[in-house]
C-alpha positions in Angstrom: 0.0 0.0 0.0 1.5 3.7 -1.2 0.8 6.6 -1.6 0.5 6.1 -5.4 -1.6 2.6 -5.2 -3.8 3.6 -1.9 -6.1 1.4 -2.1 -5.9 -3.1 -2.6 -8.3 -5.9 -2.7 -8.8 -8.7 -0.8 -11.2 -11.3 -1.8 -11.8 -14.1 0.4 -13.7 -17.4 -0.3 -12.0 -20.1 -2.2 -9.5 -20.7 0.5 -10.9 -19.1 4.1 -8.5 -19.5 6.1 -5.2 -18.9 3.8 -7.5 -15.9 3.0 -8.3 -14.7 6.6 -4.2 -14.7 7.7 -3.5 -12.5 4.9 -6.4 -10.1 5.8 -5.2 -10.2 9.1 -2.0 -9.1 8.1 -3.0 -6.6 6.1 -5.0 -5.1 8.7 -2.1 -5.4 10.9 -0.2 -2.7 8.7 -2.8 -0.4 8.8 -2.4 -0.7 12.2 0.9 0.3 12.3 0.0 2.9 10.1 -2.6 4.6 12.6 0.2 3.9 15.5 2.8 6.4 12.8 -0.3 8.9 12.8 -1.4 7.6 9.5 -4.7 7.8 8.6 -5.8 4.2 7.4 -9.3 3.2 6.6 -10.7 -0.5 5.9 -13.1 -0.3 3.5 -15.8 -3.5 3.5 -17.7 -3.8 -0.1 -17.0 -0.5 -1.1 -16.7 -1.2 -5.5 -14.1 0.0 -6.9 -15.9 3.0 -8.6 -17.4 3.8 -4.8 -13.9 4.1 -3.4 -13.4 7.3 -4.9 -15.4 9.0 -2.0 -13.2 7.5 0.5 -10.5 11.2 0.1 -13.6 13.2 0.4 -14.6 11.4 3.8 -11.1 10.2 5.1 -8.1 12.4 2.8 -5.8 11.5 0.1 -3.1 10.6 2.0 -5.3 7.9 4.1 -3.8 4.3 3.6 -6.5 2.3 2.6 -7.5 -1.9 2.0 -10.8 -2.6 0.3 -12.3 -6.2 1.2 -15.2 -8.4 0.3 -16.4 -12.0 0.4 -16.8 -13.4 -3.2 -20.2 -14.6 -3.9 -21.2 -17.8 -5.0 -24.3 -17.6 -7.4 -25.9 -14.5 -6.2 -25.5 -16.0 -2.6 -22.5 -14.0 -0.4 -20.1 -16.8 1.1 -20.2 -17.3 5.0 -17.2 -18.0 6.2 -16.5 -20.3 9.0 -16.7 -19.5 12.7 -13.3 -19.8 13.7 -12.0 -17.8 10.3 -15.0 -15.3 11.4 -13.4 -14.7 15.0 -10.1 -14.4 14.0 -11.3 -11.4 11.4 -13.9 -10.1 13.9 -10.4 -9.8 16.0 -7.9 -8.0 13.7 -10.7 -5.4 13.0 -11.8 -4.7 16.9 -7.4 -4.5 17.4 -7.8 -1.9 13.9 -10.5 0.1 15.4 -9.1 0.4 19.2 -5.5 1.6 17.8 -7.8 4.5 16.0 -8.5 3.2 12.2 -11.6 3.6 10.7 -13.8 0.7 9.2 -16.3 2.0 6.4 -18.9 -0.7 5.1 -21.2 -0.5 2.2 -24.8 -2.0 3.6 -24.7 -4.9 5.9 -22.6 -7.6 3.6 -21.0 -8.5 7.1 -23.4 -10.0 9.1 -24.4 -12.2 5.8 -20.5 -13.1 5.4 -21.0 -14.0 9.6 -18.8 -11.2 11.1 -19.6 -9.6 14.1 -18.8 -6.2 13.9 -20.5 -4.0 16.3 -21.5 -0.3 16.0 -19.5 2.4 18.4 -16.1 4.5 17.1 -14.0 3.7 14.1 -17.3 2.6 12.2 -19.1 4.1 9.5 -21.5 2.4 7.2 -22.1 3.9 3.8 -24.9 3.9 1.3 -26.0 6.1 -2.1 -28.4 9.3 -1.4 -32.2 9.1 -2.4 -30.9 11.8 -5.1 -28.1 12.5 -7.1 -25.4 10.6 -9.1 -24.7 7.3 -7.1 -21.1 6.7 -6.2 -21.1 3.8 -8.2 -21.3 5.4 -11.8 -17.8 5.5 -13.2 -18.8 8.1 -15.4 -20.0 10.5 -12.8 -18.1 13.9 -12.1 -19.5 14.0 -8.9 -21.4 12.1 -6.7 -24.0 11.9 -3.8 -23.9 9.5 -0.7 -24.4 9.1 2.7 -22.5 8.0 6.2 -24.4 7.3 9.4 -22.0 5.7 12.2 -24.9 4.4 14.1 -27.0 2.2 10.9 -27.8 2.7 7.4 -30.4 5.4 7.5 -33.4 3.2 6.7 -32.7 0.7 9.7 -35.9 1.6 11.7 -34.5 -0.7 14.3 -32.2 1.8 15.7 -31.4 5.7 16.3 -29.2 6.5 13.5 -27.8 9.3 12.6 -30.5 10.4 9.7 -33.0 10.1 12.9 -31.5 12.4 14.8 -30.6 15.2 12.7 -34.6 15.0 12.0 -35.6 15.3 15.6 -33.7 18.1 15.3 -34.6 19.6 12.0 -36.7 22.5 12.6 -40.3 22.6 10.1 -39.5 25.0 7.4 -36.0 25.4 7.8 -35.0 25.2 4.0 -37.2 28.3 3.6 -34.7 30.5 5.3 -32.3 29.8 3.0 -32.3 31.0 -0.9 -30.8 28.3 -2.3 -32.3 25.3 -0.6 -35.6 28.0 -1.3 -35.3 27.7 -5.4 -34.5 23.7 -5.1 -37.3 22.9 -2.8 -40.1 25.4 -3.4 -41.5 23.4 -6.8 -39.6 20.2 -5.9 -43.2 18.1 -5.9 -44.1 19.2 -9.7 -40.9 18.6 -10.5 -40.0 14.9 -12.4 -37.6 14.1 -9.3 -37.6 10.3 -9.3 -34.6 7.5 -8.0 -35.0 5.5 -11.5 -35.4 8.9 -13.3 -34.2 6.1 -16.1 -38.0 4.7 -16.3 -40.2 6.9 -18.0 -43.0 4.6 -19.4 -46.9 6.2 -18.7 -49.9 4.1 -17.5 -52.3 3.0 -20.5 -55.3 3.4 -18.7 -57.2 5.6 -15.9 -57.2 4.2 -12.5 -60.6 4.7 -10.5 -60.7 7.5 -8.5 -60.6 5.2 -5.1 -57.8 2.8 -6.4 -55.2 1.7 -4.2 -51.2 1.4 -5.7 -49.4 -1.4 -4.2 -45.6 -0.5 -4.7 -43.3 -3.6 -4.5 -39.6 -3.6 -3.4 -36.6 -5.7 -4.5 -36.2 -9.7 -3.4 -33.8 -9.5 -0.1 -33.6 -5.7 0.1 -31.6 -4.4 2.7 -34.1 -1.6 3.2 -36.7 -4.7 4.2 -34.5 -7.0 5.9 -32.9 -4.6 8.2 -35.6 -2.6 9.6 -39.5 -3.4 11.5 -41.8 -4.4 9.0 -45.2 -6.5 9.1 -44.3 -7.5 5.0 -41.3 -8.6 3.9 -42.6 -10.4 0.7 -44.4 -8.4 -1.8 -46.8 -11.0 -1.7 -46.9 -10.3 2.3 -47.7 -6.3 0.8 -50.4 -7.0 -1.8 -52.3 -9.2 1.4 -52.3 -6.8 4.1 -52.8 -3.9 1.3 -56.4 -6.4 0.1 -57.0 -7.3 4.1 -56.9 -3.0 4.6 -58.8 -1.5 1.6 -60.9 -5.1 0.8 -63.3 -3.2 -1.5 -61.5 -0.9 -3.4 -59.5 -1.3 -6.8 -56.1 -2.9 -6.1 -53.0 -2.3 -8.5 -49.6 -3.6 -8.2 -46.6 -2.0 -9.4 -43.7 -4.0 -9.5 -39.9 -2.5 -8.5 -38.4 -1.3 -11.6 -35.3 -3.7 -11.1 -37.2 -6.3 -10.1 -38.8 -8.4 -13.1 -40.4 -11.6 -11.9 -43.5 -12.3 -14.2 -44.6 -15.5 -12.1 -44.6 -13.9 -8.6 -46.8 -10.7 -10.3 -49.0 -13.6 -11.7 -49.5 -14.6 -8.7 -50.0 -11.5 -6.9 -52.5 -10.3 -9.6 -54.8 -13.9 -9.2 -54.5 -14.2 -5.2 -56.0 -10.4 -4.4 -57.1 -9.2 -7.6 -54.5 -6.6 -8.5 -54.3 -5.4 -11.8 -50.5 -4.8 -13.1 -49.1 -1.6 -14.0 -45.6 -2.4 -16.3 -42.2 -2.0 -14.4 -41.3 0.5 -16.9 -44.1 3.0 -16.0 -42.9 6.4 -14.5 -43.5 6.6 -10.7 -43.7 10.2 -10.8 -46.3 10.1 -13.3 -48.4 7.3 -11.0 -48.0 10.2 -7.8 -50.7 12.4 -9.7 -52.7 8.9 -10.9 -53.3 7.4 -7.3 -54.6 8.6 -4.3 -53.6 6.2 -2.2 -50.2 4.0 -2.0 -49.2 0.8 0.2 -45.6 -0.7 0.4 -43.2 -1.7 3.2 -40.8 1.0 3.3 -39.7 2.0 -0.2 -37.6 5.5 -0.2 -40.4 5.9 -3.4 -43.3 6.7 -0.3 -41.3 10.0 0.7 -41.2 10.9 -3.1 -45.0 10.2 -3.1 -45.9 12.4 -0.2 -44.4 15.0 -1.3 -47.0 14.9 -3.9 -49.8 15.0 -1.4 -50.2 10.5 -1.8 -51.6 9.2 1.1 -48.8 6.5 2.1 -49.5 3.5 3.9 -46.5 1.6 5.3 -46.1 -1.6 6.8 -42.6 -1.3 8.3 -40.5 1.8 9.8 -38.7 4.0 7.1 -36.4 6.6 7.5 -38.9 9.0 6.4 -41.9 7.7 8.8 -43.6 8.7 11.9 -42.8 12.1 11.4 -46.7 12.8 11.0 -47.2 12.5 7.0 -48.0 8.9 6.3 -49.8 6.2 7.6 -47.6 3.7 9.8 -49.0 0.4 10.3 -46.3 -0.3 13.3 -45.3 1.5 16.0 -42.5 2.8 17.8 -41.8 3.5 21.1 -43.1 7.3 22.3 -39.9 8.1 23.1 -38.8 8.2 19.1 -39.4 10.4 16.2 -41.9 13.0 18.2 -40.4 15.8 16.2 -43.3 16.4 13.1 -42.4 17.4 10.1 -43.9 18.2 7.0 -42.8 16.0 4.0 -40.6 18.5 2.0 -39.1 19.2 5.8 -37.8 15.5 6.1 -36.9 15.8 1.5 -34.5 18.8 2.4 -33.1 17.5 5.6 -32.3 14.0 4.2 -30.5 16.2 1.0 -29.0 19.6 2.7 -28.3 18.1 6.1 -27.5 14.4 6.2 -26.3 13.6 3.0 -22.9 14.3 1.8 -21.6 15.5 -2.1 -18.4 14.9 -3.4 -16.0 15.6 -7.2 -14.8 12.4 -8.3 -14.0 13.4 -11.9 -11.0 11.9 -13.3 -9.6 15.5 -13.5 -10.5 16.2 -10.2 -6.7 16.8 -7.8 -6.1 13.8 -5.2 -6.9 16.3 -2.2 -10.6 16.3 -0.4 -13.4 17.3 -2.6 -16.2 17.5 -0.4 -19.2 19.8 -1.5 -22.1 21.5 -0.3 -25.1 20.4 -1.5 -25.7 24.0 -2.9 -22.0 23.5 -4.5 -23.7 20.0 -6.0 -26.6 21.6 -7.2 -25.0 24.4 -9.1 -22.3 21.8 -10.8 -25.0 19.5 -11.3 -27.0 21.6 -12.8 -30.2 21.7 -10.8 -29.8 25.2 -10.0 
């Protein structure tokens, strides 16, 4: 590891425990590194494109190993107990000596590490808007760090949670910038999968209920409180809750599974509205939208949708949906408006950085108004 090369690989898998020495060791001189008043960071699944973030957060100068567990057909490998320990061990040793662990998601509790939140941790994911960190092409990018969960992990205080018991309503009205982004944001064509721009052939009665379905295994699903965590699951309690008005089923854009919509579409009734339809464009179609916890809900009510959800987002319980489970009192009693939780999430908690090929090797962090003016939303 140098200056010029400061980031590697490590792949484990084929050989566990062969694998897990020379992690170990690795680690070990990023430990030494920290003890010389290096910085060193250990990035876990963090793609090669995503590394490029790691100068804005940590500096140029940080020494840096990237590591992952290989998959085996779509399935991430689990490694062994004893291999586990020993790797749970050389990262607590990184972490106490001052390093810094960053971790895309939660790949490490599928690979069967133990790795528990507290200092020296960070786990990283992409915004809810803005160039993800993973497009090679992209000049700059937009992501976000929470030391405390990913964001959406309703299961926990993170730190998206707290900066919105905090956020006052109507904050991003003081300010002209965040003003002229956020004023007209809900006729704007803001979308994640901006990509998808298909329309809906026919007109949905005015009572009909949109079922929004998420992606097989999502992390957003799996890691938070939720009464569905099968979009089957969603289309029955969305039938049990509205049993006598129209039922459609909207499919995650990513997410093409013909037999499970099939199935979805016979069991409650649901009539199916093509992956490739614009979401944006079903906001001002439908009244009324169900799913589990889908980032696309906050997009919705910003709209004026009336958003029933079966699990605990990042964006819910602040007042402007309908949450189907609850939380303890002592949690989320700051309300806010919709657009107040929007331009928190964007202007407070998430974080903007250059990445261009031309850009210098030296921390290019930017403001999100920064971001919006070289991104051209402004």
């Amino acid at each position: 590891m140098t200056m010029d090369t400061p980031v590697t690989d490590h792949v484990l898998g084929v050989r566990p425990s062969l694998d897990a020495l020379s992690l170990r060791l690795k680690i070990g001189a990023l430990s030494a590194a920290v003890k010389v008043g290096r910085p060193a960071v250990l990035a876990l699944r963090v793609s090669k494109n995503e590394r490029r973030v790691l100068a804005a957060e940590y500096g140029a100068d940080a020494f840096a190993l990237s590591g992952r567990i290989r998959k085996t057909d779509k399935a991430p490998t689990r490694v062994d107990p004893a291999t586990a320990a020993q790797i749970n061990q050389s990262i607590a040793s990184f972490r106490n000596a001052g390093g810094e662990v960053i971790i895309k998601g939660y790949p490490d509790r599928g690979w069967g590490l133990d790795i528990p939140s507290g200092p020296g941790l960070t786990r990283m994911e992409a915004s809810i808007f803005g160039t993800r960190p993973s497009r090679l092409d992209a000049e700059t990018v937009a992501y976000v760090v929470d030391r405390n969960g990913l964001y959406f992990d309703g299961r926990v205080v993170t730190d998206l949670e707290k900066c919105l018991d905090e956020t006052e309503p109507g904050f991003w009205q003081a300010d002209s910038t965040l003003q002229s982004f956020f004023k007209g944001v809900s006729s704007r064509n803001i979308q994640k999968y901006s990509e998808f721009q298909g329309r809906l052939t026919c007109t949905p009665p005015a009572d009909a209920v949109l079922v929004v379905g998420q992606v097989s295994r999502d992390a957003a699903v799996a890691e938070t409180i939720t009464l569905a965590r099968t979009n089957f699951e969603l289309a029955a309690f969305a039938r049990t809750s509205f049993p006598n008005r129209p039922l459609y089923y909207k499919a995650h854009p990513l997410e093409k599974n013909a037999e499970a919509e099939a199935e979805i579409a016979k069991t409650f009734g649901c009539r199916i509205v093509n992956d490739d339809v614009s979401f944006n464009a079903l906001t001002h179609q439908f009244k009324t939208m169900v799913m589990m916890t889908s980032g696309a809900g906050l997009e919705a009510a910003l709209r004026g949708v009336e958003v029933h959800l079966t699990g605990v987002s990042f964006y819910s319980h602040r007042g402007f949906t309908v949450d189907h489970v609850a939380l303890p009192p002592t949690r989320r009693k700051n309300q806010l408006a919709a657009i107040d939780v929007y331009a928190a999430f964007l202007a407070r908690y998430a974080k903007y950085a250059r990445v261009g090929v031309d850009a210098p090797r030296e921390r290019q962090s930017l403001t999100f108004a920064e971001f919006l003016l070289e991104t051209g939303h402004l």
